[in-house]
C-alpha positions as YAML, in Angstrom:
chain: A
units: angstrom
residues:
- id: 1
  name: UNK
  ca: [75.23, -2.67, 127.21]
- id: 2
  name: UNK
  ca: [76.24, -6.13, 127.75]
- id: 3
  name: UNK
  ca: [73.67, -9.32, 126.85]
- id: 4
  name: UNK
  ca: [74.05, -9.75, 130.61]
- id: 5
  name: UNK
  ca: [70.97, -7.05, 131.19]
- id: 6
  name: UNK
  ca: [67.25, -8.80, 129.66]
- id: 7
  name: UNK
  ca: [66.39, -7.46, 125.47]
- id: 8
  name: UNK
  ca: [63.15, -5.39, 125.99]
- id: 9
  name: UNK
  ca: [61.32, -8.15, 124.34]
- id: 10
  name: UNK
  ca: [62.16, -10.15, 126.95]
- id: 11
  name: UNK
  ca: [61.06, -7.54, 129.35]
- id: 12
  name: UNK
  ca: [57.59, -7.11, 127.42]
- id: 13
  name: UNK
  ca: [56.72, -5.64, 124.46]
- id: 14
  name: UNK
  ca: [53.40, -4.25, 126.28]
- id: 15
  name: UNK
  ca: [55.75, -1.57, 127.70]
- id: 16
  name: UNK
  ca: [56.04, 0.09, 124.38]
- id: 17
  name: UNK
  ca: [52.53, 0.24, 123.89]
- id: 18
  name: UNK
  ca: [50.42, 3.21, 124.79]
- id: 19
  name: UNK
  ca: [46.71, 3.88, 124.29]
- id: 20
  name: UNK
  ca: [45.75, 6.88, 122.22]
- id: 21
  name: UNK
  ca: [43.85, 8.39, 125.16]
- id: 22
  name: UNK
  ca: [47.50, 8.41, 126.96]
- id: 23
  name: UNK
  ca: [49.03, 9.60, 123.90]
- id: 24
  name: UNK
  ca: [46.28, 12.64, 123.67]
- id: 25
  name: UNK
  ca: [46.84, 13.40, 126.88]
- id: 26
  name: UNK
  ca: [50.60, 13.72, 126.41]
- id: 27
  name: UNK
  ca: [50.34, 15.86, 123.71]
- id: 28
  name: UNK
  ca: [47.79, 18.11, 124.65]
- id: 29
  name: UNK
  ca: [49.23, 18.57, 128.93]
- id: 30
  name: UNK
  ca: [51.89, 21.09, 127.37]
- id: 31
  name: UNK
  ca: [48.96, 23.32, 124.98]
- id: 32
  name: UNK
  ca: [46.79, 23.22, 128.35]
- id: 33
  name: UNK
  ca: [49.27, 24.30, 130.60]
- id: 34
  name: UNK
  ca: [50.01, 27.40, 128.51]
- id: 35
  name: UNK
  ca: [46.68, 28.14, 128.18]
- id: 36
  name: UNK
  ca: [46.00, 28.14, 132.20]
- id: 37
  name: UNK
  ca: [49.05, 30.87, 131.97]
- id: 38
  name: UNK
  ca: [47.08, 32.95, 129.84]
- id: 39
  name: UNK
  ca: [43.42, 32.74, 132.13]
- id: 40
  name: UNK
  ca: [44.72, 33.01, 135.12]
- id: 41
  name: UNK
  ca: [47.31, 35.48, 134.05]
- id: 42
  name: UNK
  ca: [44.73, 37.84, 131.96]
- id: 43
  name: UNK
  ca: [42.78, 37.43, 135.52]
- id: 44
  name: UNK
  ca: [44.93, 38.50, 137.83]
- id: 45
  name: UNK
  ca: [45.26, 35.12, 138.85]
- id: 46
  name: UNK
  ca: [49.50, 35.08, 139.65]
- id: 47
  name: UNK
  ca: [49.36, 32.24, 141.71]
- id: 48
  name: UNK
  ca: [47.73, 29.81, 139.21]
- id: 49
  name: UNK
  ca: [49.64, 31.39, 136.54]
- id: 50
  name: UNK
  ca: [53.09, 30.65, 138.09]
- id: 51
  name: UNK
  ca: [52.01, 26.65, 138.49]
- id: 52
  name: UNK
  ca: [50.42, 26.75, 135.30]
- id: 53
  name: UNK
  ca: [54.12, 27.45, 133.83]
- id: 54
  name: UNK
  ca: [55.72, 24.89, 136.85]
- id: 55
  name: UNK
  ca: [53.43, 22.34, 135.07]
- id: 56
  name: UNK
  ca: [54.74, 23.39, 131.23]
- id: 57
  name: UNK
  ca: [58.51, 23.27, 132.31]
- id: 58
  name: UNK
  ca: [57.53, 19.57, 133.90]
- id: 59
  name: UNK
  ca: [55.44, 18.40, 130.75]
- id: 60
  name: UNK
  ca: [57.62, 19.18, 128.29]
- id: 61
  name: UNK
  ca: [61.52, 18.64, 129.01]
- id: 62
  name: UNK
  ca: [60.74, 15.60, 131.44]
- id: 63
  name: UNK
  ca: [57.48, 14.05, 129.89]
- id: 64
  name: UNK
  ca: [56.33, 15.20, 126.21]
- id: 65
  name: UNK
  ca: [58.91, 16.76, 124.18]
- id: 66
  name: UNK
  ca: [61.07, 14.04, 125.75]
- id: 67
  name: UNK
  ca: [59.24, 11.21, 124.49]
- id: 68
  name: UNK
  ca: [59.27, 13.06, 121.49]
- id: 69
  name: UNK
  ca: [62.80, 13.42, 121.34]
- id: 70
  name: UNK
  ca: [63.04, 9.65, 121.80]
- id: 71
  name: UNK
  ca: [59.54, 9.12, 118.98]
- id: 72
  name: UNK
  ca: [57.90, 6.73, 121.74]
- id: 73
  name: UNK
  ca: [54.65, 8.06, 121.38]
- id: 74
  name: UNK
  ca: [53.69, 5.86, 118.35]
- id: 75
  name: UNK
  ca: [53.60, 8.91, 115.90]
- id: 76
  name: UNK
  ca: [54.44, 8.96, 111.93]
- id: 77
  name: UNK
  ca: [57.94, 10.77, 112.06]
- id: 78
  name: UNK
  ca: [57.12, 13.78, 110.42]
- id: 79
  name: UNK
  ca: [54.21, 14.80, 112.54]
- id: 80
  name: UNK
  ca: [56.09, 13.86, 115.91]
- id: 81
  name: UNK
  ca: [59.83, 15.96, 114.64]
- id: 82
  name: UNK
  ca: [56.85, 19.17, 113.95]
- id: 83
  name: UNK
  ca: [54.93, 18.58, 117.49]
- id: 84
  name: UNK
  ca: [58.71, 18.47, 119.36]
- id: 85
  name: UNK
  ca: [59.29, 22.08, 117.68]
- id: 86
  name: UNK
  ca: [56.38, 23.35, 118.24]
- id: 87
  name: UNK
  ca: [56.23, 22.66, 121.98]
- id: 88
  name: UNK
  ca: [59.93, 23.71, 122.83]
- id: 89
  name: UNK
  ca: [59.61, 26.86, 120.54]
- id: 90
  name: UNK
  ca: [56.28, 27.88, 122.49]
- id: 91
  name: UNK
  ca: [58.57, 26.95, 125.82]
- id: 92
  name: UNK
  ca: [61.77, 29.62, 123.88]
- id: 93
  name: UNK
  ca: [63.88, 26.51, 123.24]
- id: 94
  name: UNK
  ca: [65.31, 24.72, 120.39]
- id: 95
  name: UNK
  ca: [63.35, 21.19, 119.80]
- id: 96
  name: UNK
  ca: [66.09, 20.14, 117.51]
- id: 97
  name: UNK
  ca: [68.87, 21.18, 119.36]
- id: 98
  name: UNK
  ca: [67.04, 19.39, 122.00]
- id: 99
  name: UNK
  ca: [66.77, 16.48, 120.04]
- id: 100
  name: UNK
  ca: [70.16, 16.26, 118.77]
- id: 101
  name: UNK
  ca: [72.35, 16.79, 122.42]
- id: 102
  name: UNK
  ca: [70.15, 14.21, 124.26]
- id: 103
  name: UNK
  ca: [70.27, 11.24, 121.94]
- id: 104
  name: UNK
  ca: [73.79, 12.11, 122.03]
- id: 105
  name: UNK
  ca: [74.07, 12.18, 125.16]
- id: 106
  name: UNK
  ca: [72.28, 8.65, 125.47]
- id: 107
  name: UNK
  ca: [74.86, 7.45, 123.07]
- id: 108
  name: UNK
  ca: [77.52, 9.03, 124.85]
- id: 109
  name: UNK
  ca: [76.73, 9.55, 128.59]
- id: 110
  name: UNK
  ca: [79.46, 11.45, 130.53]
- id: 111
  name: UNK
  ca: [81.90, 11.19, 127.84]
- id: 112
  name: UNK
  ca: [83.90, 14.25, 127.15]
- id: 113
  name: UNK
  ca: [81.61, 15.42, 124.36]
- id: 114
  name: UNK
  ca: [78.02, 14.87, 125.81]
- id: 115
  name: UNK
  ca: [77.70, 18.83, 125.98]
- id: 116
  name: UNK
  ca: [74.08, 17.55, 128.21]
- id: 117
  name: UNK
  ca: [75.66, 15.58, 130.54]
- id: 118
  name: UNK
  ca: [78.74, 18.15, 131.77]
- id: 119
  name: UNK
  ca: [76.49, 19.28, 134.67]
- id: 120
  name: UNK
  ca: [77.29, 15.98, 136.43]
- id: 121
  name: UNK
  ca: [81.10, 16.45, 136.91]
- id: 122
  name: UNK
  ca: [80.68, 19.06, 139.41]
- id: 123
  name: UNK
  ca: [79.03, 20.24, 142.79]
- id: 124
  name: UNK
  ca: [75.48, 20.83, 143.01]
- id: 125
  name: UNK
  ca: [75.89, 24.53, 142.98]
- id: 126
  name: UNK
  ca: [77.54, 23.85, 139.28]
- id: 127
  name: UNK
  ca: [74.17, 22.06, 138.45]
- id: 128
  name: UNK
  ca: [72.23, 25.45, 139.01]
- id: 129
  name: UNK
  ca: [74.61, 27.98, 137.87]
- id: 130
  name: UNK
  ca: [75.04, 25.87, 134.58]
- id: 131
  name: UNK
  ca: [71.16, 26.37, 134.63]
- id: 132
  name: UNK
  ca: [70.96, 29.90, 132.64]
- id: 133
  name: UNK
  ca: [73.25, 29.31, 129.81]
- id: 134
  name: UNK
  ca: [72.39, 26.01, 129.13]
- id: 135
  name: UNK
  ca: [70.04, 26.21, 126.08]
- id: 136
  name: UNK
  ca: [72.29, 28.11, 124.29]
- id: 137
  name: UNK
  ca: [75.13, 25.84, 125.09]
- id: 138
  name: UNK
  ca: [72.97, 23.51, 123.88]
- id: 139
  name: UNK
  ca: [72.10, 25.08, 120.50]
- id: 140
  name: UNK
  ca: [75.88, 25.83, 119.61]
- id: 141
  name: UNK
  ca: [76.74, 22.25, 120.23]
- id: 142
  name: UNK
  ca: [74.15, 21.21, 117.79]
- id: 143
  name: UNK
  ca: [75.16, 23.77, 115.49]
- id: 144
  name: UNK
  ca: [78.36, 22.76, 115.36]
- id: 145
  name: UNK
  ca: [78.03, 19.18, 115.13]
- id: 146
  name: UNK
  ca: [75.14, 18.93, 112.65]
- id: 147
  name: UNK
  ca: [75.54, 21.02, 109.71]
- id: 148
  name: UNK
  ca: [72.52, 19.21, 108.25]
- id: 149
  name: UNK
  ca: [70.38, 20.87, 110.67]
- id: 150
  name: UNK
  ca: [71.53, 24.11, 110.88]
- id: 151
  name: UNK
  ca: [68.44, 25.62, 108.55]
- id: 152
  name: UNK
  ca: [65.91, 24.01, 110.90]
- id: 153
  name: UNK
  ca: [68.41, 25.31, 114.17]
- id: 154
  name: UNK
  ca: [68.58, 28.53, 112.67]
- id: 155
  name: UNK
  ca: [64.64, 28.81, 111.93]
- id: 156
  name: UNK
  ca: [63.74, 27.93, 115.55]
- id: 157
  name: UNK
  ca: [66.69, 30.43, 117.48]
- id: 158
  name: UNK
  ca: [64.84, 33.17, 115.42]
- id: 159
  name: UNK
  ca: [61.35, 32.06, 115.96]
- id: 160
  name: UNK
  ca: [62.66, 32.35, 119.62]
- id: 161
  name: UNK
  ca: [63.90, 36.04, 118.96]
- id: 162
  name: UNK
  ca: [60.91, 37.06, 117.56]
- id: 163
  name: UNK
  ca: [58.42, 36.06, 120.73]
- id: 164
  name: UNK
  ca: [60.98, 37.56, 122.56]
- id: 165
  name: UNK
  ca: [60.59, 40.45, 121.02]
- id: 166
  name: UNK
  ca: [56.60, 40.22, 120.50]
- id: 167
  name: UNK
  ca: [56.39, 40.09, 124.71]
- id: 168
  name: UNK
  ca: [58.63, 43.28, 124.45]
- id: 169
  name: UNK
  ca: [56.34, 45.26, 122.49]
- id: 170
  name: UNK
  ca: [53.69, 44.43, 124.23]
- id: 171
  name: UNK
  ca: [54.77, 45.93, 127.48]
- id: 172
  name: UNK
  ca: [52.88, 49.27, 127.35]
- id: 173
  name: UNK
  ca: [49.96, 47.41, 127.16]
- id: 174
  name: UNK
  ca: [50.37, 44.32, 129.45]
- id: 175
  name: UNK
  ca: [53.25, 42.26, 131.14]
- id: 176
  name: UNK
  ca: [51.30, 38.87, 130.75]
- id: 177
  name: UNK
  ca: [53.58, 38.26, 127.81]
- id: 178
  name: UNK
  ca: [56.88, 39.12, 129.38]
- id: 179
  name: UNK
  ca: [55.37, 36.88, 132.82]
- id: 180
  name: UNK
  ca: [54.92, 33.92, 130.28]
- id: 181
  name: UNK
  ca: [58.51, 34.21, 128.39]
- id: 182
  name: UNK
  ca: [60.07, 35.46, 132.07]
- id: 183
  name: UNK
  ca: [58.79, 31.94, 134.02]
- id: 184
  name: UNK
  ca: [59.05, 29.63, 130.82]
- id: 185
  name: UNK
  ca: [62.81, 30.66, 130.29]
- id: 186
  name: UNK
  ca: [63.42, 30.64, 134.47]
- id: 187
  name: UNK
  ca: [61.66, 27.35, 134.20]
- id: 188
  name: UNK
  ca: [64.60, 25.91, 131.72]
- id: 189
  name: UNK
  ca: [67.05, 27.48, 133.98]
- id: 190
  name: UNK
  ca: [66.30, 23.84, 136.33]
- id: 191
  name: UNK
  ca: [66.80, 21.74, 133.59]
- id: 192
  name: UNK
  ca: [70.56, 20.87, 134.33]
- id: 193
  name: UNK
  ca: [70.44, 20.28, 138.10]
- id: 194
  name: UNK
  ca: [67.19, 18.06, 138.06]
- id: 195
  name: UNK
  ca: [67.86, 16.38, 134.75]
- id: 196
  name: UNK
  ca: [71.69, 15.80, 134.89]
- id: 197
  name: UNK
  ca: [73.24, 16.63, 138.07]
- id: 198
  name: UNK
  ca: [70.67, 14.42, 140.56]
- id: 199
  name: UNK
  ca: [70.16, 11.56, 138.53]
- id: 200
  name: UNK
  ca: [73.80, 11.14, 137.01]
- id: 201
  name: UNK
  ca: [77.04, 10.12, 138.51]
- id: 202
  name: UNK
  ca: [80.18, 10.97, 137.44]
- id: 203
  name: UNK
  ca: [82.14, 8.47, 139.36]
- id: 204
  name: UNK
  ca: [80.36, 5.17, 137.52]
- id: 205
  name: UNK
  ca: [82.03, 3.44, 135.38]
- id: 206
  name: UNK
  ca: [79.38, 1.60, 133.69]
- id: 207
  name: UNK
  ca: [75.72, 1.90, 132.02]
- id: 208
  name: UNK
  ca: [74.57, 0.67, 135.52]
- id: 209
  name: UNK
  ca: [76.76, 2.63, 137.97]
- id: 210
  name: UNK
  ca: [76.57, 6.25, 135.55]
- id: 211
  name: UNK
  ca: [72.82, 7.00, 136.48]
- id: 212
  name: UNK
  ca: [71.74, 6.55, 139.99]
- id: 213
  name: UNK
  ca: [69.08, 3.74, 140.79]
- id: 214
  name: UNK
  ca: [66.11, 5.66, 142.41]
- id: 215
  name: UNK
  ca: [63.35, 3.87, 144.72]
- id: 216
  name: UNK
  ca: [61.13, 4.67, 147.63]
- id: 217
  name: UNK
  ca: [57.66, 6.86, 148.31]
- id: 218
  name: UNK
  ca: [60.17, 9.86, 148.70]
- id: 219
  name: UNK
  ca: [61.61, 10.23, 145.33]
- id: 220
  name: UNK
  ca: [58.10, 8.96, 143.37]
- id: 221
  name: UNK
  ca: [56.35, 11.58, 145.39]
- id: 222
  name: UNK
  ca: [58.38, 14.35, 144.64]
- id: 223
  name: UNK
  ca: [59.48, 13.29, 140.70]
- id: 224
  name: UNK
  ca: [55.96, 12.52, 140.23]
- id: 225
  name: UNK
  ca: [57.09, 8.86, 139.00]
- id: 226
  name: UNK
  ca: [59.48, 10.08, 137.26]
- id: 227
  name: UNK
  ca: [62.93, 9.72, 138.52]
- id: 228
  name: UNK
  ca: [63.40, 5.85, 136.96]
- id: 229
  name: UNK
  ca: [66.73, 7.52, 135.15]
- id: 230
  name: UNK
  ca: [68.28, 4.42, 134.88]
- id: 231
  name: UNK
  ca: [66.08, 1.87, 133.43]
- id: 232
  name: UNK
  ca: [65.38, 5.04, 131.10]
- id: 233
  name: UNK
  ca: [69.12, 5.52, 129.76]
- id: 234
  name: UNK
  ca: [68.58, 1.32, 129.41]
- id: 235
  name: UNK
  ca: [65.73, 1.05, 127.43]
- id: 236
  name: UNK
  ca: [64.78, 4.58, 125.99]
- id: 237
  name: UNK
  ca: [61.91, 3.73, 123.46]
- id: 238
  name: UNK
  ca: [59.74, 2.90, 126.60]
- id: 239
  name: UNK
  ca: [57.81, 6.06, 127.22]
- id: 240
  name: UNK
  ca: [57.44, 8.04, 130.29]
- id: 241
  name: UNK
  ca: [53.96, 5.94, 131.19]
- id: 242
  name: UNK
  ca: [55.48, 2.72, 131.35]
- id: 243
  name: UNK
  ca: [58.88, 3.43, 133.95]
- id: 244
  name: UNK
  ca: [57.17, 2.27, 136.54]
- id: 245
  name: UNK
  ca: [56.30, -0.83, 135.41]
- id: 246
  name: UNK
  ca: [59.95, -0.99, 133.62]
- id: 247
  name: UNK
  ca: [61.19, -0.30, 136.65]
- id: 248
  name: UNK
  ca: [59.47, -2.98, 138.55]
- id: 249
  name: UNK
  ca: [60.70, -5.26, 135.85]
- id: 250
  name: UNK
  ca: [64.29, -4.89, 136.13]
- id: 251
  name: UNK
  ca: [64.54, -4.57, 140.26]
- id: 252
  name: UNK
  ca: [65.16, -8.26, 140.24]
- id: 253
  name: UNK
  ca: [67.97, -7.38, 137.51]
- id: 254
  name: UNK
  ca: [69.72, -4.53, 139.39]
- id: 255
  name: UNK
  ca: [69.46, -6.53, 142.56]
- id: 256
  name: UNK
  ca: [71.69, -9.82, 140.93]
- id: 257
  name: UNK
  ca: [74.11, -6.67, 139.96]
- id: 258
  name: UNK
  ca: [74.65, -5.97, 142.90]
- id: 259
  name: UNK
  ca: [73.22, -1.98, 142.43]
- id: 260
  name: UNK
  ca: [72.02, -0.61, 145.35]
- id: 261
  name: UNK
  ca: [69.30, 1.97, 145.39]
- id: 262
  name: UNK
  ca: [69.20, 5.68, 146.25]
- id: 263
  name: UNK
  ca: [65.63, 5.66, 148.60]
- id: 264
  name: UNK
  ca: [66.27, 9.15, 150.07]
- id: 265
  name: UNK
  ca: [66.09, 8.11, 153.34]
- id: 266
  name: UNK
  ca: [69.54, 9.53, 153.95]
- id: 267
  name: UNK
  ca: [71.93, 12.42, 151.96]
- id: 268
  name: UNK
  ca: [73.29, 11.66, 148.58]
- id: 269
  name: UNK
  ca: [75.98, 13.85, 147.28]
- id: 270
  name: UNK
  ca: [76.42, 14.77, 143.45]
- id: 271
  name: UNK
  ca: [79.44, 11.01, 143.33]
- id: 272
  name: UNK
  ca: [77.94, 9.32, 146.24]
- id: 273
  name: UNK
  ca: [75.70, 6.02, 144.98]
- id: 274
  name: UNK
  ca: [75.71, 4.14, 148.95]
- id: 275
  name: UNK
  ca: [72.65, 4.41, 150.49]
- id: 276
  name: UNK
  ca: [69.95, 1.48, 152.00]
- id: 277
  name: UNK
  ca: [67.97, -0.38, 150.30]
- id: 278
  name: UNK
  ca: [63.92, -0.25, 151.36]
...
């Protein structure tokens, strides 16, 4: 990134700053979310149980094991690295492969090697069939790349095997088990279409032109303030409560660049970036 784009000290150092009611919040969305599975589930209750798990897939991979990923939540190391595998093993996913593939791929976006970011060179119907074997992809990249990490990798793929295999056993006696490991995996399955193949494009050439500039009631309604992709692959230590006001920071920025914003007021395709500015 070129000394053309503001430091984030010149952008505020406020925007790295979260209270600890925020950061409790954060931490405990994911833990609640499962637990609604498990009431409503044990209940009879399908309907809450199904947006109980809609609200884990959301809280984790786009809002608390993310920041995690990225350690913006103000935590000592040690206790943020255990929280990240806790959450994504309770979700049947690999925190540290998670870890590892998406700082890389912030290091590396689109490049050859950024095993996270392949769903972008391709169609949208790429983006959800890449969906189901994408957190094992995942795990074998990390596997292969970081031998220092392959004890921890290898701890959480069987930690994985054996809930698998606990919501098995349990089958005589209920499915609530196999419903919770059944909608968290399905949930993952989305992961590569909403994370990678909307907000990326593979046509850019640039930091700014690689991940699509998002703006309007449209997107914030449906991404739940969210989809600021951009100023997130910019500054990536500001955590998911501060985008907005990130992005409000750097419109003035993208606008002297000449980037024009996707407001979903009209069709964008998986390389197209025109659209109108509000």
């Amino acid at each position: 990134m070129g000394r053309e784009l503001p430091l984030l000290n010149e952008l505020g150092t406020d925007l790295l700053q979260i209270t600890w009611g925020q950061r409790l919040w954060t931490l405990l969305l994911p833990f609640l979310a499962m637990g609604g599975y498990w009431i409503f589930a044990l209940n009879g209750w399908w309907a809450g149980a199904v947006i109980s798990m809609m609200v884990l897939s959301f809280a984790t991979y786009g809002s608390t094991s993310h920041d995690l990923v990225h350690r913006s939540l103000g935590l000592p190391r040690g206790i943020n690295d255990r929280l990240l595998r806790l959450i994504e093993l309770l979700s049947f996913r690999s925190g540290t492969a998670y870890r590892l593939t998406h700082l890389h791929h912030h290091a590396h976006l689109l490049s050859p090697d950024d095993i996270e970011g392949s769903t972008a060179y391709g169609s949208v119907w790429k983006g959800i069939a890449d969906g189901p074997f994408m957190q094992i992809r995942l795990w074998l990249w990390a596997w292969r790349r970081s031998p220092e990490s392959r004890t921890q990798l290898a701890v959480e793929a069987t930690g994985v095997m054996l809930l698998l295999i606990a919501c098995l056993v349990c089958i005589p006696w209920t499915v609530v088990p196999c419903g919770y490991a059944v909608l968290a995996i399905g949930g993952s399955w989305f992961f590569p279409f909403i994370t990678v193949t909307i907000p990326h494009d593979s046509s850019g050439d640039s930091e700014l032109t690689k991940t699509r500039y998002f703006r309007g009631w449209i997107s914030r309604l449906i991404a739940f303030d969210h989809l600021y992709h951009l100023e997130h692959h910019l500054y990536p230590a500001v955590p998911h409560h501060h985008w907005k006001k990130l992005a409000d920071r750097l419109d003035p920025v993208f606008r002297d660049h000449g980037i024009e914003p996707v407001t979903g007021k009209q069709s964008t395709g998986p390389n197209d970036r025109d659209s109108q500015a509000d």
